[in-house]
C-alpha positions in Angstrom: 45.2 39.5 41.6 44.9 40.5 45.1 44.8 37.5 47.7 42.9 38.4 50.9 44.6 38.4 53.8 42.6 36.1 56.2 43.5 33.4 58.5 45.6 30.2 56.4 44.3 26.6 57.7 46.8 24.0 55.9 45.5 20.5 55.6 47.3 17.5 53.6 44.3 15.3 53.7 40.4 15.2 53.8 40.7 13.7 57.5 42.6 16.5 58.6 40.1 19.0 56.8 37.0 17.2 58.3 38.5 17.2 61.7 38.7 21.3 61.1 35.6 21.3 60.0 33.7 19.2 62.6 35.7 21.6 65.8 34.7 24.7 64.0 31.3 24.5 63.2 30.7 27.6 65.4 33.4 29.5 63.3 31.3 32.5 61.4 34.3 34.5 59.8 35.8 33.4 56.4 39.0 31.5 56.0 41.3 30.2 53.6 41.9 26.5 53.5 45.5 25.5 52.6 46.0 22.7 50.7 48.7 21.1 48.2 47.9 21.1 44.3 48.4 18.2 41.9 52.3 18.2 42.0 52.3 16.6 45.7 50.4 13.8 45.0 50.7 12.5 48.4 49.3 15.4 49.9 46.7 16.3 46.9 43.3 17.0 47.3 40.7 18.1 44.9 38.3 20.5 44.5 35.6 18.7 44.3 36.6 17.0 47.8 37.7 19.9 49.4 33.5 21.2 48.5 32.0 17.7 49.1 33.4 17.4 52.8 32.8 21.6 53.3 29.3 21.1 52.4 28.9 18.5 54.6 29.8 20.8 57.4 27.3 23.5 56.5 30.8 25.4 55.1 30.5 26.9 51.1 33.7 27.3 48.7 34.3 30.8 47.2 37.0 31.8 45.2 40.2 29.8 45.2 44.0 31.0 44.8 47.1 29.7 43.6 49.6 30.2 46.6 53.3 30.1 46.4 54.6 26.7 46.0 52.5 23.8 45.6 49.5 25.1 47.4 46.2 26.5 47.1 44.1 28.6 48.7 40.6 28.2 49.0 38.8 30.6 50.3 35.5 29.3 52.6 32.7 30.1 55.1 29.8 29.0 57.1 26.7 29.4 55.5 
């Protein structure tokens, strides 16, 4: 499988991610929200959250990707 190469923004929590969200609501291009998978349960967040808090930015989820490490790739943009 062949992981796009588009710009990587890591976030460890749903604050962080909504704070992302909220400054780039402008943003049109794709991007691939980083963040850590079940094994860094400090850090974790799920799918489901990662969705809830993009929808409520007016952001969709597409495809997501396991990265090297503990961490995830989901790939997003604005609808």
């Amino acid at each position: 499988m062949i992981i796009p190469k588009l710009k990587r923004v890591k976030v460890s929590s749903e604050l962080e991610l909504r704070n992302w969200l909220a400054k780039n609501s402008e943003q049109r291009q794709e991007v691939m929200i980083v963040t850590s998978n079940k094994k860094s349960r400090d850090k974790h967040m799920s799918s489901d959250q990662v969705r809830e808090a993009l929808s409520e930015y007016g952001w969709a989820a597409g495809q997501s990707y396991t990265l090297d490490g503990n961490l995830v790739g989901h790939i997003v943009s604005h609808t």
